[in-house]
C-alpha positions as CSV (number, residue, x, y, z in Angstrom):
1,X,-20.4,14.8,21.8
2,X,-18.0,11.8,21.1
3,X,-20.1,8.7,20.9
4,X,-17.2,6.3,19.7
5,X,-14.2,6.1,18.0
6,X,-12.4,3.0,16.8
7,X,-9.3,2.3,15.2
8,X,-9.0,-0.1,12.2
9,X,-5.5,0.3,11.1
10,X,-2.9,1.7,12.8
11,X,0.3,-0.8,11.5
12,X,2.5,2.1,9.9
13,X,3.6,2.3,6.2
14,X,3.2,-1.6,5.2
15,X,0.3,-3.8,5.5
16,X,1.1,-6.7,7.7
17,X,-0.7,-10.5,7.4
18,X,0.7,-13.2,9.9
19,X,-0.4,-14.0,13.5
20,X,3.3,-12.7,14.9
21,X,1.5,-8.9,13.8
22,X,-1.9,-9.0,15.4
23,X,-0.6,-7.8,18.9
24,X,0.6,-4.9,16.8
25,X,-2.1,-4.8,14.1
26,X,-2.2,-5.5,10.5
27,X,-3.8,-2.7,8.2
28,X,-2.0,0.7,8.0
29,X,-3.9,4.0,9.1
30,X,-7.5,4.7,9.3
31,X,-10.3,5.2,12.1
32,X,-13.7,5.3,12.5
33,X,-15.3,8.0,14.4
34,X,-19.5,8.4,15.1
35,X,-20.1,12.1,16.2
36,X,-23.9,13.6,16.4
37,X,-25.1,10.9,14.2
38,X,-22.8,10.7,11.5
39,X,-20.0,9.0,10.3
40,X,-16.2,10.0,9.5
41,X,-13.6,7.9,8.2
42,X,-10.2,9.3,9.5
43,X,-7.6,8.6,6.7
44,X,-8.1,5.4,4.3
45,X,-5.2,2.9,4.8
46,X,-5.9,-0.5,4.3
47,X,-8.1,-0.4,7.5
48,X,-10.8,1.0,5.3
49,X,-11.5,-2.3,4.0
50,X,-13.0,-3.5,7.2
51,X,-15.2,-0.7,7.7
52,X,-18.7,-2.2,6.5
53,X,-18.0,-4.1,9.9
54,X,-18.5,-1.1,12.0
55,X,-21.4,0.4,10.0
56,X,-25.0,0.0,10.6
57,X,-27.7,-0.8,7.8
58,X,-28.5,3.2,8.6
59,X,-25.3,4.6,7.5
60,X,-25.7,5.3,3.3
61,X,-22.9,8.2,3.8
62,X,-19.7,9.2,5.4
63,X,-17.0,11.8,5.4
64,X,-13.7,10.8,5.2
65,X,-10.4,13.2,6.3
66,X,-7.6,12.6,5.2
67,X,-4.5,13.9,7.2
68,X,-2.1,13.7,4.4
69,X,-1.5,11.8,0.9
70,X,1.5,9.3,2.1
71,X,0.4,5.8,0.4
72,X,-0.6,4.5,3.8
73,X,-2.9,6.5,4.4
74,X,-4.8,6.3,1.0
75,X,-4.4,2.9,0.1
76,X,-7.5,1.4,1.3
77,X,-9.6,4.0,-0.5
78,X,-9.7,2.1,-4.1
79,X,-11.0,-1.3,-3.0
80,X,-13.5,0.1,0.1
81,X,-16.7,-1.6,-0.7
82,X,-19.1,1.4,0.3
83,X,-17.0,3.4,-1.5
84,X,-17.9,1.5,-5.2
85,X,-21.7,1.2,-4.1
86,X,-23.5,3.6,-6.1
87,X,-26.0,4.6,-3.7
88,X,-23.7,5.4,-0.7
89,X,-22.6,8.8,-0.5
């Protein structure tokens, strides 16, 4: 059962800043889907970096599928704060 899915970058290959992007959005590929209870990052562009404002004080893991390598879609991966907190898995 689909309980909610929620896109957080969908700009393309570039990262965008600027109000004349946010009708089109700013961070490159990435969505957040919550199935059965858990958590799965869909590719990590630069949308990643948003994500701790999607998750709840619950969530200490996620999965994260990545679609393919391009730099868009892995960019975001590095600098993710759960992702350098030691005790999220």
């Amino acid at each position: 059962m689909l309980n909610s899915l929620i896109i957080l970058g969908c700009r393309g290959s570039v990262p965008c800043s600027g109000k004349q992007y946010t009708g089109y959005g700013t961070a490159t590929t990435c969505f957040a889907l919550r199935m059965g209870g858990r958590l799965i990052f869909i590719d990590a562009g630069t949308g990643l970096l948003n994500c701790s404002e999607y998750m709840s004080a619950a969530d200490k893991s996620a999965d994260i599928l990545m679609t393919h390598s391009h730099a868009d879609h892995v960019m975001g991966l590095p600098l993710c704060g759960p992702a350098l907190d030691k005790d999220f898995e």
